[in-house]
C-alpha positions in Angstrom: 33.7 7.8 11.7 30.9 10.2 10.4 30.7 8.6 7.5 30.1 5.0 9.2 27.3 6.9 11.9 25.6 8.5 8.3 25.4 4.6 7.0 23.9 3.7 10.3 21.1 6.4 10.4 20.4 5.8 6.9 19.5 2.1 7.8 17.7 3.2 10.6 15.3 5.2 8.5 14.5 2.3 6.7 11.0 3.1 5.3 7.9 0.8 6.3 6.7 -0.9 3.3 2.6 -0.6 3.1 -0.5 -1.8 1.8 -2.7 1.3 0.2 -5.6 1.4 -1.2 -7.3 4.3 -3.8 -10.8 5.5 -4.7 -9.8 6.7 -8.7 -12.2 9.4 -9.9 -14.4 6.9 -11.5 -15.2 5.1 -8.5 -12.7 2.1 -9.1 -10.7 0.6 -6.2 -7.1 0.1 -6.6 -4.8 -1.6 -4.7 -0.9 -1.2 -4.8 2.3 -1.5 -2.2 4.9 1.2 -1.8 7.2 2.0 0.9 7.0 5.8 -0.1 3.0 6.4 0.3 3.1 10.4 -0.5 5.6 9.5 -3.0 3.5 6.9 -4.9 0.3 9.2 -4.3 1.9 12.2 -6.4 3.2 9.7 -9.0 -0.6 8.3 -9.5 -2.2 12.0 -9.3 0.8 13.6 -12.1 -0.5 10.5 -14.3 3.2 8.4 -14.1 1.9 5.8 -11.0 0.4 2.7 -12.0 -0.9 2.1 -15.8 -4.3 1.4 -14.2 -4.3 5.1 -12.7 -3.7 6.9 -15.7 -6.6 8.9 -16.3 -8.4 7.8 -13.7 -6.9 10.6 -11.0 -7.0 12.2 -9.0 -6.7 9.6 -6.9 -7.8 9.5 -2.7 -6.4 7.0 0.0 -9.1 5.2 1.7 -6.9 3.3 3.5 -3.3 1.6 4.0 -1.7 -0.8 6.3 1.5 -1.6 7.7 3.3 -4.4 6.5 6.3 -6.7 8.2 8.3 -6.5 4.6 7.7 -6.0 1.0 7.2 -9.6 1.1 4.0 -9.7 3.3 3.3 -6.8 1.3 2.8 -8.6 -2.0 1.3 -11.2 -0.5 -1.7 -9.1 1.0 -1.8 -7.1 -2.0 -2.5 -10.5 -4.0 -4.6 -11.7 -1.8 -6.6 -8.1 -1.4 -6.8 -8.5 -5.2 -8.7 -11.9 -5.4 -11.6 -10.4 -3.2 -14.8 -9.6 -4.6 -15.2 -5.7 -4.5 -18.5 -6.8 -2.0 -15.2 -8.0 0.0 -13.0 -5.3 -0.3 -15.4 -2.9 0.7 -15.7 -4.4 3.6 -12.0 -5.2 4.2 -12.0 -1.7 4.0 -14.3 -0.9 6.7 -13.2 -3.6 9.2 -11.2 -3.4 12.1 -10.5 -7.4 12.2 -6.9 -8.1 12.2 -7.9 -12.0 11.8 -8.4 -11.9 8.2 -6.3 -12.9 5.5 -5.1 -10.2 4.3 -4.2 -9.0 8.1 -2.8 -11.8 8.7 -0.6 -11.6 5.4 0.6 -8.1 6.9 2.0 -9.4 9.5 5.0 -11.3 7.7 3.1 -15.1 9.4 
């Protein structure tokens, strides 16, 4: 019976999957998805995150967002992706939750 309430809590603790964005060290923008965001951070600053990373740390979090599933996730990563960095900068400033990429969060 413990065993079976230890199952439960562990699905309970299921981890929010999110949307980040990083300011690299050379002033680069780069966008990822992770459901582990001080995880992931580390793993870009110790140089074993993302290929793009390497080198470029440390890294800082300008921003992330919650996402519905690692679905909507990839989605607003892809879409975040195609903006112009014009766009993303902006994205990054906005409180809008009518844009794309917002909209993408939300799992619709």
């Amino acid at each position: 019976m413990a065993k079976e309430r230890l199952t439960s809590s562990k699905q309970a603790i299921e981890k929010t999957w999110v949307l980040y964005v990083l300011l690299c060290q050379d002033e680069t923008l780069y966008c990822g998805i992770t459901n582990d965001l001080e995880r992931r951070i580390a793993q870009h600053n110790s140089g074993k995150g993302a290929r793009y990373t390497k080198g470029r740390g440390p890294v800082k979090v300008l921003k992330s967002w919650p996402a519905a599933s690692m679905s909507a996730a990839l989605k607003a990563e892809r879409a975040f992706k195609k903006l112009t960095k014009e766009a993303k900068l902006k994205k990054l400033k906005s409180r809008s939750r009518k844009d794309a990429v917002s909209v993408l969060l939300k799992g619709n």
